[in-house]
C-alpha positions, 0 to 999 in steps of 0.5 A: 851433783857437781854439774847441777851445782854449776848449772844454777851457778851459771842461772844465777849468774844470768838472772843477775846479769839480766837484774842489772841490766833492767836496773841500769835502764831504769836509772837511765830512765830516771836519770833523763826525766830528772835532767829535763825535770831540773832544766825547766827549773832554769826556765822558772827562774827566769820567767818568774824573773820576767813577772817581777819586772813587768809591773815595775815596767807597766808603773813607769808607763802609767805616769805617762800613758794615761789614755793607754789603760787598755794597754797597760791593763792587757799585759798585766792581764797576760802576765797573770795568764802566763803566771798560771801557765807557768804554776801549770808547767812547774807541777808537770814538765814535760806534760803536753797539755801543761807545755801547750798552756805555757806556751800559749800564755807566754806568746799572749805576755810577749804579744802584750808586752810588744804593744806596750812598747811600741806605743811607749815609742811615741812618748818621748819622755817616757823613753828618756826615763831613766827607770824605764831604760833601765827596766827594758835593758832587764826585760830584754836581758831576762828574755835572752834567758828565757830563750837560752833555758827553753833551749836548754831543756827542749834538748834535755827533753829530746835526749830523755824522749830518745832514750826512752823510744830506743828498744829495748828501753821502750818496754821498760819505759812502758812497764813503769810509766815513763811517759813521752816529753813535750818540747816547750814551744813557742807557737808559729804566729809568735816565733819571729816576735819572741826571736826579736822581741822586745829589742828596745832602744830608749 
């Protein structure tokens, strides 16, 4: 009798081990899709910071770009594209589909917005307004921090997705749905535009 009792005692024991073990990977799981979950948030703040300026901007440019309505027109247009594609991130971070849209919207905002200020090089009282210096001082402050957030949560996602794929976390990963994380990317033709852009002068 005695040795049965010892015997569950020692069960028990491990069954307890082993619940704790699988509970301490499950928190860790969570634990990493939170913190990627929490640094794209930082990335949304500084986009929405970014769509704040850009009709403010595109105003100033209005008053003396009149024949570059084409211009103005496109990048409000992209802003309202990125603007989606950001509501599209924010509801599922990580998800490739919705990383893929944000990236494609952003490079569509940072393309448009190099046309507008490389044709605003050749108004020259519209790079001496004060309002406008100011407004791509802000824009090129606001893009630094997109860089840096972006960089922040690419790394977040790396160590979520890392920790996820490790054995034998990968099964417990697959018993309760953790899904694998897509980097935020900023696509191939856009790369070097972003890492320069918009470097303004006024």
């Amino acid at each position: 009798m005695g040795s049965f009792l010892i015997f569950l005692a020692i069960v028990a024991a491990v069954v307890v081990a082993v619940l704790l073990w699988a509970v301490g990977i499950y928190n860790g799981l969570v634990t990493a899709r939170n913190a990627f979950k929490n640094a794209f948030a930082q990335i949304d703040v500084q986009l929405q910071r970014r769509f704040d300026l850009i009709p403010n901007l595109v105003e100033v440019a209005k008053k003396y770009m009149a024949h570059e309505r084409e211009t103005l027109e496109a990048v409000i247009a992209a802003r309202s594209a990125a603007q989606s594609g950001l509501a599209a991130a924010k509801a599922s971070p990580g998800d490739p589909a919705a990383m893929a849209q944000l990236a494609a919207a952003q490079g569509q905002l940072n393309a448009g917005l190099g046309r507008l200020l490389a044709v605003a090089e050749a108004y020259p009282d519209l790079k001496a307004n004060q309002n406008m210096m100011q407004l791509t001082e802000e824009l090129t402050s606001t893009e630094n921090k997109v860089a840096f957030a972006r960089q922040a949560f690419n790394d977040m996602v790396m160590a979520y997705n890392n920790r996820r794929e490790v054995f034998p976390n990968s099964v417990f990963a697959g018993m309760f749905g953790f899904q694998p994380a897509t980097l935020l990317e900023i696509p191939a033709d856009k790369q070097a535009q972003v890492r320069e852009a918009p470097k303004v002068q006024f």
